[in-house]
C-alpha positions as protocol buffer text, in pm:
chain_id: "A"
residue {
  index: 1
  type: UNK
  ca { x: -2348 y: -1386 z: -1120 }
}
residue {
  index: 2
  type: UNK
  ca { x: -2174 y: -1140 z: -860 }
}
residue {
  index: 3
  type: UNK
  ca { x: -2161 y: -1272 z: -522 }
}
residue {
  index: 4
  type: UNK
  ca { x: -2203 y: -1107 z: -192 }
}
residue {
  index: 5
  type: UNK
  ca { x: -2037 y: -1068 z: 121 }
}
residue {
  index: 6
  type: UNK
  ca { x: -2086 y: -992 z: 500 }
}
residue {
  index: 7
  type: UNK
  ca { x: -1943 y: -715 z: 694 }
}
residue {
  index: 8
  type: UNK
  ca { x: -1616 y: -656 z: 533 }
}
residue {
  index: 9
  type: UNK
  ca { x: -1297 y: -432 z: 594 }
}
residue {
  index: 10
  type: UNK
  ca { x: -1125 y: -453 z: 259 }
}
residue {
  index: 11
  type: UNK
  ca { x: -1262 y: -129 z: 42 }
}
residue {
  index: 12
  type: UNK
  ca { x: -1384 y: -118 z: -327 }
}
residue {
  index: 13
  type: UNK
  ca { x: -1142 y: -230 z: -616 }
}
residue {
  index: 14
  type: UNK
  ca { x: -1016 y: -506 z: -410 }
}
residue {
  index: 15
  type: UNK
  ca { x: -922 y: -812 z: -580 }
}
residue {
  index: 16
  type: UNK
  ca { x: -1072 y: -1152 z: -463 }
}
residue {
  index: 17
  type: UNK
  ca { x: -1018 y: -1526 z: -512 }
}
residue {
  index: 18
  type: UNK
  ca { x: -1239 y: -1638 z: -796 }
}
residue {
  index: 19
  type: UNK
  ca { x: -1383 y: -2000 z: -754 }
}
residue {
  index: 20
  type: UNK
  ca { x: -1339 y: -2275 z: -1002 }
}
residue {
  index: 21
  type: UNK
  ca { x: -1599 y: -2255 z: -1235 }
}
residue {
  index: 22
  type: UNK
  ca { x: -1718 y: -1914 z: -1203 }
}
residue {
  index: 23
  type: UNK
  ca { x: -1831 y: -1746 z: -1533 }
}
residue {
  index: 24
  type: UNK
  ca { x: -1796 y: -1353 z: -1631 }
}
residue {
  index: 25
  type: UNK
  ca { x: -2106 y: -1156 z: -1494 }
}
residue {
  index: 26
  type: UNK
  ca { x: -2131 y: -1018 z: -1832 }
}
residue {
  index: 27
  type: UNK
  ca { x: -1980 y: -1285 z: -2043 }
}
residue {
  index: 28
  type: UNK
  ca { x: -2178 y: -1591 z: -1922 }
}
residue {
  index: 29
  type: UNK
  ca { x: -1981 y: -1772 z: -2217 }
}
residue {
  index: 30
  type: UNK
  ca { x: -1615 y: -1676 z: -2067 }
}
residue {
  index: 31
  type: UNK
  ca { x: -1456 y: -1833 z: -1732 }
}
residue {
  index: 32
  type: UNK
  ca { x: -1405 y: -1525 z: -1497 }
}
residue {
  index: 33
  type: UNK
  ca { x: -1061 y: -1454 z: -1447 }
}
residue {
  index: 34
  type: UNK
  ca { x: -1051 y: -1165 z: -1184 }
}
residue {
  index: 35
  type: UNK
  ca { x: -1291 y: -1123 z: -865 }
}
residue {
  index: 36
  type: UNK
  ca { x: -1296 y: -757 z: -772 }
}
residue {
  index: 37
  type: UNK
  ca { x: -1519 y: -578 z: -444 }
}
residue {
  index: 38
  type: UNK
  ca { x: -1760 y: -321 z: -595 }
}
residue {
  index: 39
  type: UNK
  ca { x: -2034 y: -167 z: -400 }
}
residue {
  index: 40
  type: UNK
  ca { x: -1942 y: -208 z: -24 }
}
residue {
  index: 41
  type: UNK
  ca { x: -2097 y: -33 z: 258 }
}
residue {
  index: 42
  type: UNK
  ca { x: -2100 y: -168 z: 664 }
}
residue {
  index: 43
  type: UNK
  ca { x: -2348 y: -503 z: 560 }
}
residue {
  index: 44
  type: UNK
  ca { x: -2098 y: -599 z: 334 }
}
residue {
  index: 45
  type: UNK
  ca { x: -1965 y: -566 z: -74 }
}
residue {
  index: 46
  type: UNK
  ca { x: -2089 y: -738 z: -403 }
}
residue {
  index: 47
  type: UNK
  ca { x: -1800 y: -886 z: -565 }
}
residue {
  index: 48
  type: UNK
  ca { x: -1787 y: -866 z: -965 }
}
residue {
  index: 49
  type: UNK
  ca { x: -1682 y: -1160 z: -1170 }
}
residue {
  index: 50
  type: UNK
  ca { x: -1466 y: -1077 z: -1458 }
}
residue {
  index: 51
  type: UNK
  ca { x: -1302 y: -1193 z: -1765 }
}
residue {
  index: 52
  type: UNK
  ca { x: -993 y: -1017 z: -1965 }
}
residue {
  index: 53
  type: UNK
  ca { x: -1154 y: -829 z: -2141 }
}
residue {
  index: 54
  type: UNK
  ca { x: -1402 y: -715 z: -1848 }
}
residue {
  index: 55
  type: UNK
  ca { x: -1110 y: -646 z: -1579 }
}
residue {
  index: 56
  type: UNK
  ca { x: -925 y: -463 z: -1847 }
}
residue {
  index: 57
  type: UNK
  ca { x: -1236 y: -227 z: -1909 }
}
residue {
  index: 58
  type: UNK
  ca { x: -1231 y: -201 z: -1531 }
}
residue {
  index: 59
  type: UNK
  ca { x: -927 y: -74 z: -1481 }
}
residue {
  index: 60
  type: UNK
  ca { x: -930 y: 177 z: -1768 }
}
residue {
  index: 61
  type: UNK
  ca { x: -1268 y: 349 z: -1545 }
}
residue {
  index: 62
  type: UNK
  ca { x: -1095 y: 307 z: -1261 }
}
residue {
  index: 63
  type: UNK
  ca { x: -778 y: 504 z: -1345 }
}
residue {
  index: 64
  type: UNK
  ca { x: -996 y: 798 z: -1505 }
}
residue {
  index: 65
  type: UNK
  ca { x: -1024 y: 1027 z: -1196 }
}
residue {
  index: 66
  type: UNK
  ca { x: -1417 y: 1035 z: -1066 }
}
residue {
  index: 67
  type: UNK
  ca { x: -1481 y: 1378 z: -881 }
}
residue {
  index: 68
  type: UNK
  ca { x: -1748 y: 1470 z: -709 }
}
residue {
  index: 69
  type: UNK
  ca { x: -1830 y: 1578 z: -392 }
}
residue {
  index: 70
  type: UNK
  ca { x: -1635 y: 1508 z: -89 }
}
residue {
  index: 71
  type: UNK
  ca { x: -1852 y: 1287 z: 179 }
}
residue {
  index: 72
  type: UNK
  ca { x: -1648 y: 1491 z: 476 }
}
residue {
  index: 73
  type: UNK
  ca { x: -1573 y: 1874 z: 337 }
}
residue {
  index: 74
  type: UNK
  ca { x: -1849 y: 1889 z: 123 }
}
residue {
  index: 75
  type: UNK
  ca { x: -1617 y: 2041 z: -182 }
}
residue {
  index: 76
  type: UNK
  ca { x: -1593 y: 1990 z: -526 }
}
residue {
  index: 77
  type: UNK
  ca { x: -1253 y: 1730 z: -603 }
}
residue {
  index: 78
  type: UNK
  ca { x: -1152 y: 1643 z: -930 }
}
residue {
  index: 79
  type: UNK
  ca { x: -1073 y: 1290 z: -757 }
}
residue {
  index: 80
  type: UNK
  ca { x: -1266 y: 1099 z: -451 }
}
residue {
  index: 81
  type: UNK
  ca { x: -1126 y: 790 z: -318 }
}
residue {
  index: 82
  type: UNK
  ca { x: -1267 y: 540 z: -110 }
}
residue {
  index: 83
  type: UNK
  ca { x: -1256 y: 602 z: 255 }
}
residue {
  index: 84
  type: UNK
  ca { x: -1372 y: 426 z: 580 }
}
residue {
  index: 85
  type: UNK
  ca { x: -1348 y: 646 z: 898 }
}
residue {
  index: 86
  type: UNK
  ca { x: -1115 y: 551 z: 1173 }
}
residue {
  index: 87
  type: UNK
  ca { x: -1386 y: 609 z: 1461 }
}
residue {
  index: 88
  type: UNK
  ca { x: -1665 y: 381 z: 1292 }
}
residue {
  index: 89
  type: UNK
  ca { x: -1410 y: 113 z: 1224 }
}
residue {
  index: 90
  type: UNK
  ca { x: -1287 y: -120 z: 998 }
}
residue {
  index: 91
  type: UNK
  ca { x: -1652 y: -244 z: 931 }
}
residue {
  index: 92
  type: UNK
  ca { x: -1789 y: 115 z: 897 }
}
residue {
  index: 93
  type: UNK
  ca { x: -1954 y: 300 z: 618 }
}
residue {
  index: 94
  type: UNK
  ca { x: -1738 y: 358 z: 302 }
}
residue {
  index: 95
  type: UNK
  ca { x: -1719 y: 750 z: 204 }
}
residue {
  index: 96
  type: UNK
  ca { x: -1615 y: 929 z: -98 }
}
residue {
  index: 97
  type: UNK
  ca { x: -1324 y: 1142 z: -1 }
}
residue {
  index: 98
  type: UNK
  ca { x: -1090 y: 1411 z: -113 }
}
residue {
  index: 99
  type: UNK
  ca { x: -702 y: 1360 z: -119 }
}
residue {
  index: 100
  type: UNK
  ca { x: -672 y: 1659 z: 180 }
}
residue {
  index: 101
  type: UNK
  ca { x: -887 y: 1544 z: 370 }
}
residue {
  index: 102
  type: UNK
  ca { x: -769 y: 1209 z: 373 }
}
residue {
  index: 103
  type: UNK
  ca { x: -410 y: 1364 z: 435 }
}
residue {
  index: 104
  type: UNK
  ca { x: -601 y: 1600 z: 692 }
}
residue {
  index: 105
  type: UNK
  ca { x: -705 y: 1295 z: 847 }
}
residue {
  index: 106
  type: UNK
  ca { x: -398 y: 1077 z: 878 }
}
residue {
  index: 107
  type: UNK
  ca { x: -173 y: 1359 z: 1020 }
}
residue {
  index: 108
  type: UNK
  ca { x: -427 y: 1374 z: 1288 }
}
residue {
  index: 109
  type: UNK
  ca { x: -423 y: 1000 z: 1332 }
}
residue {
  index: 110
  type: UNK
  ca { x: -32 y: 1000 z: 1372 }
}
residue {
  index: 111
  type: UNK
  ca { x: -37 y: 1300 z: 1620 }
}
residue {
  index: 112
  type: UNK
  ca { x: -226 y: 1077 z: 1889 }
}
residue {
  index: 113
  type: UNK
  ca { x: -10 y: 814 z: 1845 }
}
residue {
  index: 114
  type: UNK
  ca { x: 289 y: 1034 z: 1899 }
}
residue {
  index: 115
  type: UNK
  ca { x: 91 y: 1172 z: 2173 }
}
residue {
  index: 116
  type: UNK
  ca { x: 12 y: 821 z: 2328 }
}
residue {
  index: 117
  type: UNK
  ca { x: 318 y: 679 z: 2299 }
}
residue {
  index: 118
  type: UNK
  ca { x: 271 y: 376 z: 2114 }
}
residue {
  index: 119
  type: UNK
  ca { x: 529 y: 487 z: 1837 }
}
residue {
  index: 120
  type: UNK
  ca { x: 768 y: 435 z: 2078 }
}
């Protein structure tokens, strides 16, 4: 069975350590081979146990774009990525985000560094 985690800053699709002797969350029959974060918000993630097959399935979902709307514009994007926000932390809620904003976002994150001066 998945296990859970406490507050955590890594972000879905992460890959995980898998413990000796852990089976397949769906293949009870199968060692798990792969340990990868799913759901994660700021109490923590559930991490899925996976064999082969499973992880291969996985990453075949996972490189088929998801749109949706964008947790910060509120627009339509053919493809929504993971996102925590820099002010909440690296603990904070996890958002489903557009490519521009994202980009949106990290220009504005470099600016006050320029303007801070720690990039010196």
């Amino acid at each position: 069975m998945a296990d859970t985690t406490g507050p955590i800053s890594t972000l879905p699709g992460a890959h995980h350590s898998v413990p000796a002797g852990v089976m397949c969350d769906d293949h009870p029959d199968r060692p798990a081979t792969h340990r990868v974060q799913g759901e994660t918000d700021s109490f923590g993630c559930e991490l899925i146990d996976m064999c082969d097959e499973c992880h291969g399935e996985w990453k075949a979902y996972r490189d088929t774009p998801q749109g949706g709307v964008c947790d910060w514009c509120g627009k339509h994007a053919d493809k929504l990525r993971p996102r925590r926000d820099y002010e909440e932390g690296m603990y904070g809620r996890v958002y489903d985000v557009c490519v521009p904003c994202i980009t949106r976002a990290n220009q504005e994150a470099e600016e006050e560094l320029e303007r801070s001066g720690w990039y010196d």
